[in-house]
N, C-alpha and C positions, 0 to 999 in steps of 0.2 A: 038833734044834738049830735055833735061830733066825738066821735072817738079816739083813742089814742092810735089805735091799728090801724084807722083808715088814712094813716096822715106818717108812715111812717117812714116815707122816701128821703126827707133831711134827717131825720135819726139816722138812716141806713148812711147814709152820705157823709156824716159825719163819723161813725164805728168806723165806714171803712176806710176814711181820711187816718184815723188815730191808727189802726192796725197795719196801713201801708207804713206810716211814719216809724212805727216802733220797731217792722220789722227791717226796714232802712237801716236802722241806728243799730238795732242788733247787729247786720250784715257789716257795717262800718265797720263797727270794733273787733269783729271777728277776723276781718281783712288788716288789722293793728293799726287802724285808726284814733288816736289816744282823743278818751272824752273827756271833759270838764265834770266831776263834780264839787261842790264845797264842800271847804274842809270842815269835818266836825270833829270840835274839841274830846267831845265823850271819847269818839271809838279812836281818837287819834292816843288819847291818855290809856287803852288800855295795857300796852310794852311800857310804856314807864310804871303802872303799878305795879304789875308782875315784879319788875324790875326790884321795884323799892321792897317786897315780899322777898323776893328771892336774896337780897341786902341782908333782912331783918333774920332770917331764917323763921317766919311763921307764915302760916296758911295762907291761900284762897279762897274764898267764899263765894261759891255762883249761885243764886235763888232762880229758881224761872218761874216764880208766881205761885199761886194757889189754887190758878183756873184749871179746868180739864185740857184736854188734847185737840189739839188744835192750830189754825196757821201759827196765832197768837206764840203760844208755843214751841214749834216749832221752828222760828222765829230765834225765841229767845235760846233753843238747843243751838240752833247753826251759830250763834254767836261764841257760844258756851265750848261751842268742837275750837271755833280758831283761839281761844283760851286757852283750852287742855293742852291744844299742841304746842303752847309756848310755853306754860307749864311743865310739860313732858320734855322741850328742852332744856329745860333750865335745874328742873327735879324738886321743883316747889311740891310742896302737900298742895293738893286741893279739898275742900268738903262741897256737899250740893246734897242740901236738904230738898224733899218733895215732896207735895201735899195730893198727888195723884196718881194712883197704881200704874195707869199705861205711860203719864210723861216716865214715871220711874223705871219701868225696862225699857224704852227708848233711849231713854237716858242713859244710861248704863251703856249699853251698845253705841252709843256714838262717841260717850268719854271714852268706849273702850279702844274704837277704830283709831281715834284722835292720837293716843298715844302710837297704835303700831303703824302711823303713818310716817309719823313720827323716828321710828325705829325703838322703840324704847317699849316694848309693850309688858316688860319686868316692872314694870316702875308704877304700873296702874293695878290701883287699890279696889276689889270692888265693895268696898265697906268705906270708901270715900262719897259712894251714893249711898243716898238713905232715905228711909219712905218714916216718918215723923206722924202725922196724922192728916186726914183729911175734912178734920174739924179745923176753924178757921183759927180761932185763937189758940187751940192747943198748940196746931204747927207754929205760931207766931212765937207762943210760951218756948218750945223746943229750938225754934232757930236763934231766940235772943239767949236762950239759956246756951246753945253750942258757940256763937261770937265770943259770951264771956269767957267759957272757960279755954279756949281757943286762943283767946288775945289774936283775934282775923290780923293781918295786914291790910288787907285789900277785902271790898265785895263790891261786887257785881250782882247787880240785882234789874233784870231781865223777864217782861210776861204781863201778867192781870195779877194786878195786886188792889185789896182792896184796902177798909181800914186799920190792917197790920202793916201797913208801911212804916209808917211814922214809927211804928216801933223797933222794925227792922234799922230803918236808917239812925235811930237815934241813939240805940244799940252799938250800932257800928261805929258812931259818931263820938263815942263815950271810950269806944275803946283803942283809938287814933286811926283808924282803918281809913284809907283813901275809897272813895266810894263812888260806883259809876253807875247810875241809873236810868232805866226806860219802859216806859209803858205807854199802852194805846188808851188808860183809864185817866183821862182830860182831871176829875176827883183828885188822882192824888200828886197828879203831874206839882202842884205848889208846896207839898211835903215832900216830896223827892230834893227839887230845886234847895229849899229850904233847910235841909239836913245832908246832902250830896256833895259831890267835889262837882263831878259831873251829871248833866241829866238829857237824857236822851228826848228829843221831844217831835211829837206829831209824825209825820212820812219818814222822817229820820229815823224812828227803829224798824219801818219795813224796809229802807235803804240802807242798812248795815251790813246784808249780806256781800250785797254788792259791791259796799265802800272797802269792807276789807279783804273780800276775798279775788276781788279787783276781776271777775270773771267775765269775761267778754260778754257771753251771752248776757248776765243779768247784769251787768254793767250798760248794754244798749238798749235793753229793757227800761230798767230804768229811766234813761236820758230820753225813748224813745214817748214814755208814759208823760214824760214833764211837758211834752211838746204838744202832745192831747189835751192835756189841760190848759196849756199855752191856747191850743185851739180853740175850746170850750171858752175861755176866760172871753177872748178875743170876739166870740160871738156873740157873748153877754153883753159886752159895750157897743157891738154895732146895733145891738138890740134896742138898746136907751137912747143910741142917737138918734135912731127911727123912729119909736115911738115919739120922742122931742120933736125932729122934724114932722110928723105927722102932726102932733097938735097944734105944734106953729103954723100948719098949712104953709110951708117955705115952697115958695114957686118951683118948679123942677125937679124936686127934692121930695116933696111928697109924694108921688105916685111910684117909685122907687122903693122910700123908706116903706110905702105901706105892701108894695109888694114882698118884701123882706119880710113886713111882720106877720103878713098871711103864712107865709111857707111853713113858720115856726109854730101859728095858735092852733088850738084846738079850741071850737067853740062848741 
């Protein structure tokens, strides 16, 4: 029997096909080479709600979920920072309920940087972050009970959410708030959609940072990753037509097709 390690030269062939590629594309953009990504509606919608907030003169609402610390997270803070500093232009309230002790001083420190980047760093509240509980439906009970009394404009609801969504959004949805959603939890991706303006879905909230913060590096990152998969994809198909040409025994074709699918099996 065959093993995975003894057979690892096209894996290695392939990592280092994706890693030459990605670091190409990062090189590109850093050299101001402009790249293509699609546009997405969610993060494209996030200056017109501010906007419509800063209209109304009521709040912002940012969640980043109920999970621990982590990319997930993380993730949903970097989106949270290019918020605040629009916010902090504009001199919107913001609130940002948390259901985890570390995202909550992390948190705090990047809303805080956000605004003195800003120049504005009079204008940040730190009792606009707040640590709620870290029981699931308590923090649920306290973020819908702070929408109401709030009358939100806007949320932004960003992280691991489980089944407090639907309460979140519906909350939100009741109280006329414009509402831009994302998670990497596939579960409640149809209750987001479902009660949402916007909903951020699948690659699309790990390519946020990138789409708004338009950084070179992870801007060719990005594009550089999509073309790894491009490649992977690309392998999978020549994979099926060799295995098809091998069962067909196609004259010429088969001894080819089958040495392509040796490189790839482990038996």
């Amino acid at each position: 029997m065959q093993h995975a390690f003894e057979k690892i030269e096209p894996v290695l062939i392939v990592e280092v096909l994706t890693a030459v590629i990605i670091i190409w594309r990062i090189v590109s953009a850093q050299r101001g080479k402009e790249l293509f990504i699609r546009r997405i509606p969610g993060l494209n919608a996030i200056d017109e709600a501010i906007g419509r907030a800063t209209e109304m003169g009521r709040p912002v609402l940012m969640v980043p979920g109920i999970g621990g610390f982590g990319i997930v997270a993380l993730q949903a803070l970097s989106i949270f920072s290019y918020i605040a500093r629009s916010t902090a232009k504009f001199g919107n309230r913001i609130l940002m309920p948390v259901a985890d002790p570390t995202v909550y001083t992390v948190a705090e420190e990047v809303i805080r940087d956000a605004y003195q980047a800003e120049g504005h760093p009079e204008r940040f509240d730190p009792d606009s972050i707040r640590f709620l509980s870290d029981r699931q439906f308590a923090f649920a009970s306290g973020v819908a009970g702070l929408i109401q009394r709030e009358k939100i404009a806007t949320s932004f609801m960003f992280g691991e959410f489980f089944a407090e969504s639907m309460i979140f959004a519906e909350t939100g949805n009741m109280v006329g708030a414009i509402q831009v959603a994302g998670t990497i939890q596939t579960t409640q991706i149809p209750f987001f959609i479902a009660a949402c303006d916007y909903t951020i879905i699948g690659d699309e909230y790990y390519a946020a940072s990138a789409y708004i913060s338009r950084n070179p590096t992870m801007l060719g990152s990005l594009v550089g990753q999509d073309f790894g998969k491009l490649l992977i994809a690309s392998l999978c198909v020549l994979g099926s037509i060799a295995a098809t040409l091998v069962a067909l025994n196609v004259p010429m074709l088969s001894n080819a097709s089958k040495w392509f699918l040796d490189l790839f099996t482990i038996r």
